[in-house]
N, C-alpha and C positions, 0 to 999 in steps of 0.2 A: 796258582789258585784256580780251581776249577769249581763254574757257577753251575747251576742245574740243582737235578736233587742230592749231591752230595756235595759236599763242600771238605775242601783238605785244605787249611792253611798251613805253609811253611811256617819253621821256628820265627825266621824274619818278619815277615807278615803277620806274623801273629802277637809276637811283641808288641811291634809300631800297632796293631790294632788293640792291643792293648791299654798303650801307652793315649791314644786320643779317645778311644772309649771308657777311658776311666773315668768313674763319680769325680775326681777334681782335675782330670784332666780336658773334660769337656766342658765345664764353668769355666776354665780357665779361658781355654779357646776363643768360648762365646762371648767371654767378659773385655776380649782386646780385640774380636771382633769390631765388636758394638765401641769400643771407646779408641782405640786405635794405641794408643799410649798408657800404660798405668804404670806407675810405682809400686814397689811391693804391698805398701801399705794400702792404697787403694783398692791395689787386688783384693788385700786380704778381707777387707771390708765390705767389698762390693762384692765379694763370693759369699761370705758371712759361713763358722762355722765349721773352720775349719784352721789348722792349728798348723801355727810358721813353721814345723819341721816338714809336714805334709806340702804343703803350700812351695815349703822351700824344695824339698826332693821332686813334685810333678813340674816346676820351671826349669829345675836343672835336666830332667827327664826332656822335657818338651823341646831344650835349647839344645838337648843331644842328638835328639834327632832334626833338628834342622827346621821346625816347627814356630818356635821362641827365639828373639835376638835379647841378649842381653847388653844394655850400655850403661856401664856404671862409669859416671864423674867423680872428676879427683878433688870432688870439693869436703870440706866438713858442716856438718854429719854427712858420711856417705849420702849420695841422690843416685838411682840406679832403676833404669828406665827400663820397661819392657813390653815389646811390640809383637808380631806375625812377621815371619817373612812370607815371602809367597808363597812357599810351600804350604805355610802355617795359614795363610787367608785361606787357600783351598781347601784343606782339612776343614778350620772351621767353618767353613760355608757349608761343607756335606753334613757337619756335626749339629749344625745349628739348623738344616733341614729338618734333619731327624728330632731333634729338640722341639720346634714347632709342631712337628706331624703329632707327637706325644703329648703336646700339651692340648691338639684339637680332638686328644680320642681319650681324654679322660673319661669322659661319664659313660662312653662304648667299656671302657676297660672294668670302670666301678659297677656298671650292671656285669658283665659277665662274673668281677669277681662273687658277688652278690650270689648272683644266682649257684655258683660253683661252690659257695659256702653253705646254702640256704642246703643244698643235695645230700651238704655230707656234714651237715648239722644235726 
């Protein structure tokens, strides 16, 4: 990958950049960030919004690349725990920068959409 004014991401790099910049896969990140442990159902909850086939394909995504640990116990009903590994705390530490930085340039973003609508109103 080559930074400056152009940028080329490889097929690899650009997947896994895919794969943590994606709309559920960055809730996710930051959601076991912030709690360290959750259960599916807590995720799914405390993501809000988003529907267990998605929810289930960006964990299994997350846990493929080495991001997500999965621990499911052998009790009944299934209990099936999911954490970061390191990999996964560093990712979402970068993810969850950039989540902050966004959430502090909201009203920078809504004047400019503003005015970029108001031009071509």
């Amino acid at each position: 990958m080559k930074y400056g004014t152009y940028v080329k991401v490889s097929c690899p790099e650009r997947a896994i950049l895919e794969h943590v910049t994606s709309r559920w896969g960055v809730l996710v990140l930051v959601a076991l960030l912030d709690a360290g442990t959750l259960r599916f159902s807590e995720l799914r909850d405390g993501i809000g919004d988003v529907s267990e086939k998605m929810l289930t394909q960006t964990l299994r995504t997350l846990e493929r690349d080495g991001f997500v640990r999965r621990h499911a116990r052998p009790v009944i009903p299934p209990h099936v725990d999911y954490t970061l590994t390191d990999l996964g705390r560093e990712a979402a530490l970068k993810v969850q920068a950039l989540a902050d930085w966004t959430s502090s340039r909201v009203p920078a973003v809504a004047a400019a959409q503003s005015t970029y609508d108001a031009a071509r109103g």
